[in-house]
N, C-alpha and C positions, 0 to 999 in steps of 0.2 A: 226313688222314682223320678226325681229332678235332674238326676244323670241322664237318664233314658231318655226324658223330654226336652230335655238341652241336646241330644244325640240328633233325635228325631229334628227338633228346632231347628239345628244349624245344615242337618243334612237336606231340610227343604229351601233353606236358604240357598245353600249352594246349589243346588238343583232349579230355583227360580233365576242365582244370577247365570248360569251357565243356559238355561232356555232364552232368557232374557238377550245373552251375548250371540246368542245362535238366531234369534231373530232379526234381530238388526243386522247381521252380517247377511242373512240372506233379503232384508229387505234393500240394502247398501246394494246387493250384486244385481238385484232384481231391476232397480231403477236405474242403473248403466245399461241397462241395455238397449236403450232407446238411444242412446248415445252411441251406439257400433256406428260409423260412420264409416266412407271410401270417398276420397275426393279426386278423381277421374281430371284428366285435362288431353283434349285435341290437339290436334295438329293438322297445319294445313302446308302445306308447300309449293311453290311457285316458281317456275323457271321463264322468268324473263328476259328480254334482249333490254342491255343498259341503252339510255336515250340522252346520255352526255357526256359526255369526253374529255377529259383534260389532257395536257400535254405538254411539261416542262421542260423547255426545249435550253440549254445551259451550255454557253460557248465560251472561250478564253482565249486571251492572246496577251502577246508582250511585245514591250519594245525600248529601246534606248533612253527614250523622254516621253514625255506623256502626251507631248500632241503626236509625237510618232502610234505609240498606242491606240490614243484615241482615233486615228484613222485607220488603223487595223481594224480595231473593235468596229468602225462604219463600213470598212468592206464585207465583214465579216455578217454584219446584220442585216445589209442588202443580199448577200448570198442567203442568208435563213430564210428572209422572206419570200424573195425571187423560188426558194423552193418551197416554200410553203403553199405560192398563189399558184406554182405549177402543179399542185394537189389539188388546185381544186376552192381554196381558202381563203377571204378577202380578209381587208384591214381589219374590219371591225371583228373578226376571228385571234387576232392578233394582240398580245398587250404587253410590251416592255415592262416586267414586274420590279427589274434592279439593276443596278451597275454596279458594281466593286472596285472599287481603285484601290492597292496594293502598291507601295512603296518600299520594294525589299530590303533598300538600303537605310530606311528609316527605320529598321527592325534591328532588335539587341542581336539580334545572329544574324550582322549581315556580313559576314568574312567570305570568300567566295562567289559573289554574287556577280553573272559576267555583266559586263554593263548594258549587253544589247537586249538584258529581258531583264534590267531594273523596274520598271512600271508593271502590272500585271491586272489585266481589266477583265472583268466577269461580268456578262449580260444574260439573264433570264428574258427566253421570251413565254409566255404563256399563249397556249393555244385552246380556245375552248368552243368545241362544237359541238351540237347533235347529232350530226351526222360520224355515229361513230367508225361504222365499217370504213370511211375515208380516214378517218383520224390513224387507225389502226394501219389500214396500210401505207398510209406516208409514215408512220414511225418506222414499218421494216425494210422503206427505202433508205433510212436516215446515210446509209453510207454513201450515197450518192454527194452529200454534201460535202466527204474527206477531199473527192476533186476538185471542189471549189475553195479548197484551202483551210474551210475549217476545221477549228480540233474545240471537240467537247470536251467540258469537264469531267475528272474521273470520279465527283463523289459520290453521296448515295442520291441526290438529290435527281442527278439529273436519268430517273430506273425505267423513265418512260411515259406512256399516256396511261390512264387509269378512269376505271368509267363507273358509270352509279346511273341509278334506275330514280327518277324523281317522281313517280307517279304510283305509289304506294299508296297513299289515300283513295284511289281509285278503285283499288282491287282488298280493300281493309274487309268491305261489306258481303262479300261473297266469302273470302277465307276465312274470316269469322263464320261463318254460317255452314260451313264446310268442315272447322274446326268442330264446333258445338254437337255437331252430328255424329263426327267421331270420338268423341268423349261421351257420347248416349249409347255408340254399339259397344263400344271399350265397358261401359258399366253395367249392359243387360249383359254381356258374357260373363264378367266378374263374377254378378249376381246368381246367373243361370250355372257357375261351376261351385 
């Protein structure tokens, strides 16, 4: 009879740990589900006109000796500017950011180098307005200035005028509230499919 009740014994044992393991699993599944979460996020978008203007304006010349250059480089920057103020654009629109002075024959590779463009001077002018729509269309006259003799630089630097919106904090309060709203219909549809 102690076989039978050792049978009986362990088969409610296991039958207690297997109920046991089935309740926990389903109390385990039960309490995640307050956890099913969806976290939604809006969008707002805005097309503004930019309200500032840069424009790196980057010329070059050479010459035999450097005060010969350096008086190229001053023709050359009264022509920039003379067309810059015929846009429209005063001094203080204006700002000499660098000068380059280049001594080719002072360079480990200077074999060939003819003498009449030993010196080689680089001037950036910067130009910075608000008034973009002028900025922009004095940049797609720029060739107007090859007649007055100057020659721009080829590098990447000089790619043109480039503009940006500085009143983003103005328009934060409405896109936000635009945004928020669309991330409320984006989660009652979620919800409602």
């Amino acid at each position: 009879m102690s076989s039978v009740s050792n049978i009986i014994a362990g088969g409610l044992i296991g039958l207690g740990v297997a109920c046991g393991g089935f309740l926990a699993g389903e109390s385990l599944v039960k309490s995640r589900l307050g956890f099913r979460t969806v976290t939604v996020k809006g969008l707002s978008e805005r097309e503004v006109k930019a309200n500032l203007g840069f424009w790196p304006v980057r010329f070059v010349v050479t010459g035999p000796t450097l005060e010969e250059a350096r008086s190229s480089l001053e023709i050359s920057q009264t022509a920039v500017k003379a067309f810059l103020m015929s846009h429209g654009f005063t001094e203080q629109d204006m700002q000499v950011q660098n000068i380059q002075v280049e001594d080719r024959l002072a360079g480990y590779n200077n074999q060939g180098v003819p003498p009449e463009s030993r010196f080689v001077l680089t001037e950036d002018i910067l130009v910075k307005s608000s008034e973009v729509q002028k900025l922009a269309d004095a940049s797609r006259m720029i060739g107007d200035l090859l007649k007055s003799g100057v020659v721009f630089s080829s590098d990447a630097y000089n790619a043109g005028p480039s503009f940006v919106f500085t009143d983003v904090n103005e328009l934060k309060g409405d896109m936000l509230t635009e945004a928020t709203k669309r991330a409320r219909e984006a989660a009652d549809k979620f919800a409602q499919e």
